[in-house]
C-alpha positions as CSV (number, residue, x, y, z in Angstrom):
1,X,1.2,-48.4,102.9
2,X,-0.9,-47.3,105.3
3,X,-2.1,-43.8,107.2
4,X,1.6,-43.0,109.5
5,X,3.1,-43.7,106.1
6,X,4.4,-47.1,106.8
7,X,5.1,-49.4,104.2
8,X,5.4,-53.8,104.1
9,X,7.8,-54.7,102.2
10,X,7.3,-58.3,103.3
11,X,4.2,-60.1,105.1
12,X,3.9,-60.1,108.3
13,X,4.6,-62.9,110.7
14,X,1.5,-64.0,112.8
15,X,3.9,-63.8,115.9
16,X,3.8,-59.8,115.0
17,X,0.1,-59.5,114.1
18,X,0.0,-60.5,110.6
19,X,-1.0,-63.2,108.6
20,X,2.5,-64.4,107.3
21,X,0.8,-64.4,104.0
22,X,0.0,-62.7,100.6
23,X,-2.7,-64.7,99.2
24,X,-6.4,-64.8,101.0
25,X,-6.3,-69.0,101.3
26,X,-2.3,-68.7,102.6
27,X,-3.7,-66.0,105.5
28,X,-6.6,-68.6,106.3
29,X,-4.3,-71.7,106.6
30,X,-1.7,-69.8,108.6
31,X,-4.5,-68.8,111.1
32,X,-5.5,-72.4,111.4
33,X,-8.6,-72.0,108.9
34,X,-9.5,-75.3,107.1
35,X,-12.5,-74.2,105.2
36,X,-13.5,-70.9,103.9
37,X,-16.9,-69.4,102.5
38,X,-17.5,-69.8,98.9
39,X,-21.1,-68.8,98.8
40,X,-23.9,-68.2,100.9
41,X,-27.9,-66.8,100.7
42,X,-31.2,-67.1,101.2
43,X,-32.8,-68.8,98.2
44,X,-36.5,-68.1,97.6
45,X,-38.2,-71.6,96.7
46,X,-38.9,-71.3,92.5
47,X,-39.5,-74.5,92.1
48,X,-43.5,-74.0,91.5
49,X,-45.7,-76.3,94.0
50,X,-43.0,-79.2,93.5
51,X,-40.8,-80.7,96.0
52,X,-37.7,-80.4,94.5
53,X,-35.8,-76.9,93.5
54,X,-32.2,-76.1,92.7
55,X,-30.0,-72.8,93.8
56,X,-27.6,-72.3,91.3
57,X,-23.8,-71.6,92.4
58,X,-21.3,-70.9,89.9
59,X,-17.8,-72.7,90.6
60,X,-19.5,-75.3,92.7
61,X,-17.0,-78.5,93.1
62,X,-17.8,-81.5,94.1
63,X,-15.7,-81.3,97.6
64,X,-17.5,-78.5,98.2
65,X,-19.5,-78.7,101.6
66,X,-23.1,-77.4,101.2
67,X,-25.4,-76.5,104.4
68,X,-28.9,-76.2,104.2
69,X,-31.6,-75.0,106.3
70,X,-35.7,-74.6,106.2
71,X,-35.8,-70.8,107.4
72,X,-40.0,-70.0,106.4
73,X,-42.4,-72.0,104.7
74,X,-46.1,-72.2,103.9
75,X,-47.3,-75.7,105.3
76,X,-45.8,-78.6,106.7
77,X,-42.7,-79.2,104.0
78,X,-39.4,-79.9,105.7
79,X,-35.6,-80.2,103.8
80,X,-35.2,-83.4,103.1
81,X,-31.9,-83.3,101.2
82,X,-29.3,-80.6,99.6
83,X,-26.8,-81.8,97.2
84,X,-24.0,-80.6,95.4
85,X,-24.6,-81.1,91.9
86,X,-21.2,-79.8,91.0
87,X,-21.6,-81.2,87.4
88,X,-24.3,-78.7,86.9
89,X,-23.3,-75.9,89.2
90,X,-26.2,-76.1,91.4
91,X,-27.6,-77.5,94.8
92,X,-30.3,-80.1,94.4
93,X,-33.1,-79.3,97.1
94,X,-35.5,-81.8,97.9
95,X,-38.5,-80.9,100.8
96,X,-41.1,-83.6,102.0
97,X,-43.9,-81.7,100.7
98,X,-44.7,-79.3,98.0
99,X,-42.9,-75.6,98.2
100,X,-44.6,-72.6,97.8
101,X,-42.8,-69.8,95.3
102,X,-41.6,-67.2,97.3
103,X,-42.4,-68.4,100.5
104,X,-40.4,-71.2,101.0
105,X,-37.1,-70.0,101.8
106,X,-33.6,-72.1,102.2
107,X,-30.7,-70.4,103.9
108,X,-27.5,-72.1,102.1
109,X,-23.7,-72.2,102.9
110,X,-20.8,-73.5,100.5
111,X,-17.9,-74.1,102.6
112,X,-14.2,-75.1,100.5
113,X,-11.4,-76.3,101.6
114,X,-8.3,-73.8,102.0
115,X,-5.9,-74.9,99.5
């Protein structure tokens, strides 16, 4: 029910200007939508002057599809890898040179596949 007092009884059809759906992950596949946004952030580097660091993501699974990207850091470290460490519901970061806490900064994505 909505302001005008209309109520759905049933969803409504895509051809109408629904969604055709009741669940989120129905709506997303009816649209065409193979992937959907788990998680996402800016993580700030904790890993101490280290190369490697985790971001920890509760639920991860491992067909999850994790995106990583350098956004700010101190000197002349790049990402080297991000990996889904499902087993231990984390990412796995590892950078070419030595983070910096707080400074180093790693824009993530979890994408999942609409079941």
């Amino acid at each position: 029910s909505f302001a005008g007092g209309i109520t759905l009884t049933n969803d409504l059809a895509v051809a109408h200007g629904g969604t055709g759906a009741s669940t989120s992950d129905t709506a997303l596949s009816n649209l065409g939508m193979s992937h959907k946004v788990f998680a996402a952030g800016i993580h700030d580097w904790a890993g101490g002057a280290a190369t490697t660091d985790s971001i920890s993501v509760t639920g991860l699974e491992a067909t999850d599809v994790v995106q990583c990207t350098l956004v700010a850091r101190a000197g002349s470290e790049v990402l080297e890898l991000a990996e889904n460490d499902a087993g231990n519901d984390q990412i796995d970061l590892t950078l070419s040179a030595n983070g910096t806490d707080t400074t180093t900064k790693i824009a993530y994505t979890v994408l999942r596949v609409v079941s």
